[in-house]
Every structure is written in C-alpha cells, then in structure tokens.
C-alpha positions in Angstrom: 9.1 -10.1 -14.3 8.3 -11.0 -10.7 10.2 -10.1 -7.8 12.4 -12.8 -7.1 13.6 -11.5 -3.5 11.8 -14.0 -1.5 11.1 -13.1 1.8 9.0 -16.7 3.0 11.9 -16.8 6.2 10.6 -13.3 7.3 8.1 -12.6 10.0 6.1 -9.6 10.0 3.5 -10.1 12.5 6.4 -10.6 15.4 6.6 -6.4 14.9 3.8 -4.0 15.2 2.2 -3.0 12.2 3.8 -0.7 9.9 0.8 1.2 9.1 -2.1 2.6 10.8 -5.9 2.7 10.5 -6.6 5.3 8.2 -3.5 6.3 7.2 -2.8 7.4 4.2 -0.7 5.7 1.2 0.5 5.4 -1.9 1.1 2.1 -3.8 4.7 2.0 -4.9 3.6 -1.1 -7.5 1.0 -2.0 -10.5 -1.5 -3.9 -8.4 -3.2 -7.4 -10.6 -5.9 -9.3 -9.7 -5.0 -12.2 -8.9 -7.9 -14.1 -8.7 -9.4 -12.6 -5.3 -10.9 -9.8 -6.6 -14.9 -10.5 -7.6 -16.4 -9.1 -10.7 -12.9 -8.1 -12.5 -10.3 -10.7 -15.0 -7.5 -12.2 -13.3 -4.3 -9.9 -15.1 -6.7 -6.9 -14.9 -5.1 -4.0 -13.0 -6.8 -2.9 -10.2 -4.1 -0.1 -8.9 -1.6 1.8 -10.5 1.6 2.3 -9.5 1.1 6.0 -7.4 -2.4 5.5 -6.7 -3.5 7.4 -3.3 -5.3 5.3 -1.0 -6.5 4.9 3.1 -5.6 2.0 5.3 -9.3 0.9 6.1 -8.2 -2.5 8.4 -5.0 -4.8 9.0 -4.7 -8.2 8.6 -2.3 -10.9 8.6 -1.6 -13.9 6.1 -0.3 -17.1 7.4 0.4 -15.9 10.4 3.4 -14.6 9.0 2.6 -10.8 6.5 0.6 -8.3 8.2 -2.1 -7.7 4.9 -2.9 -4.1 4.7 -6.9 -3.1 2.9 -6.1 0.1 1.3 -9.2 2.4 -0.4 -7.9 3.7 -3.5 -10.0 6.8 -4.1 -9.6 7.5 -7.7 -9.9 3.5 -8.8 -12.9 3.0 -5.6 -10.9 -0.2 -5.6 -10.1 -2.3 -2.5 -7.1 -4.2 -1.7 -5.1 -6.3 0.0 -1.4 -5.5 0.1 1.7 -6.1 1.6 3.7 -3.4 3.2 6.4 -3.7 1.1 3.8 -2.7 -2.0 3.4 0.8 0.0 4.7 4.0 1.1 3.2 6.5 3.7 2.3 9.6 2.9 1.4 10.7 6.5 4.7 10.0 7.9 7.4 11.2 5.5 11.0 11.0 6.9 11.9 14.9 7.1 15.0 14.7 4.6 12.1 13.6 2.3 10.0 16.5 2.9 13.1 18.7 2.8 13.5 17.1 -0.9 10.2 17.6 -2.4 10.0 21.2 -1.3 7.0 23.2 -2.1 5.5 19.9 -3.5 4.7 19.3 0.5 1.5 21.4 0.5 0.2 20.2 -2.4 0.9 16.7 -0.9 -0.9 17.8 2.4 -4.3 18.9 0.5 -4.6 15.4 -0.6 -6.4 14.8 2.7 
C-alpha cells in the first residue's frame, strides 16, 4: 500500500542536504520504476529494500525535495530517491554502532 503520510507542505531544500557526494547508503524501501527509468517495465523493481549504494549527485524536485542519485553496486542501477527512502551508512549515530556490535567491521569493509 502506499504511504499515505503526505509530506507536499514540507520544504527540504530550505535545509542543507542530508547527504553528501559519495556517501554511502542503504535504501530503507523496494524501489519501482515508475516510468523514468529507460529500458526496464514500469512495476519492475529496480532496488531492494537493503541495497548498498553511493550518492553520485544531488538534486531537487519542484523546488521543494532535495532528489538524491544513488549507485547501487550489486543492481548497477541508478536512482533518484528521496531522503526519506535512505539511511547512511557513513554516519551511524553511536548508540547504533554500540547496537550492532561486532557487525560494525563487517559494515566498514563495505567500502
């Protein structure tokens, strides 16, 4: 079902970005085509919810949504997404590394 929780009043862009060039992320959603993406069918996924990927450039969307290209190295696909579609993995709150433990180094070899 789609998210409902429409943000339309919100205004990104009026705060820096929340991501960097060539920092690296994972998509906290499925990811569809929705008709942008050349060469694939409109419903066909294009990322998977966990899928590891570099911010390659920032954008914005009616001057409103910063939109985010992320390279997703196992799909070669890439996107456009909203921040709200991803997490940082370069940036990890430390309570967050605290929780995943010795998962950290195997999260930092994924450079």
């Amino acid at each position: 079902m789609a998210d409902i929780n429409r943000d339309d009043d919100v205004i990104e862009v009026a705060q820096p970005p929340r991501f960097a060039m060539g920092e690296r992320v994972i998509s906290r959603t499925v990811i569809r085509n929705d008709g942008t993406y050349n060469g694939r069918d409109i419903g066909e996924v294009l990322v998977n919810k966990g899928e590891i990927g570099f911010v390659t450039s920032i954008g914005t969307f009616l001057q409103q949504f910063y939109i985010y290209a992320v390279e997703f190295v196992d799909s070669g696909h890439r996107v456009g997404m909203r921040a709200k579609e991803l997490c940082t993995l370069d940036h990890l709150p430390d309570e967050v590394l605290a929780q995943l433990g010795d998962r950290v180094a195997e999260l930092q070899s994924l450079r």
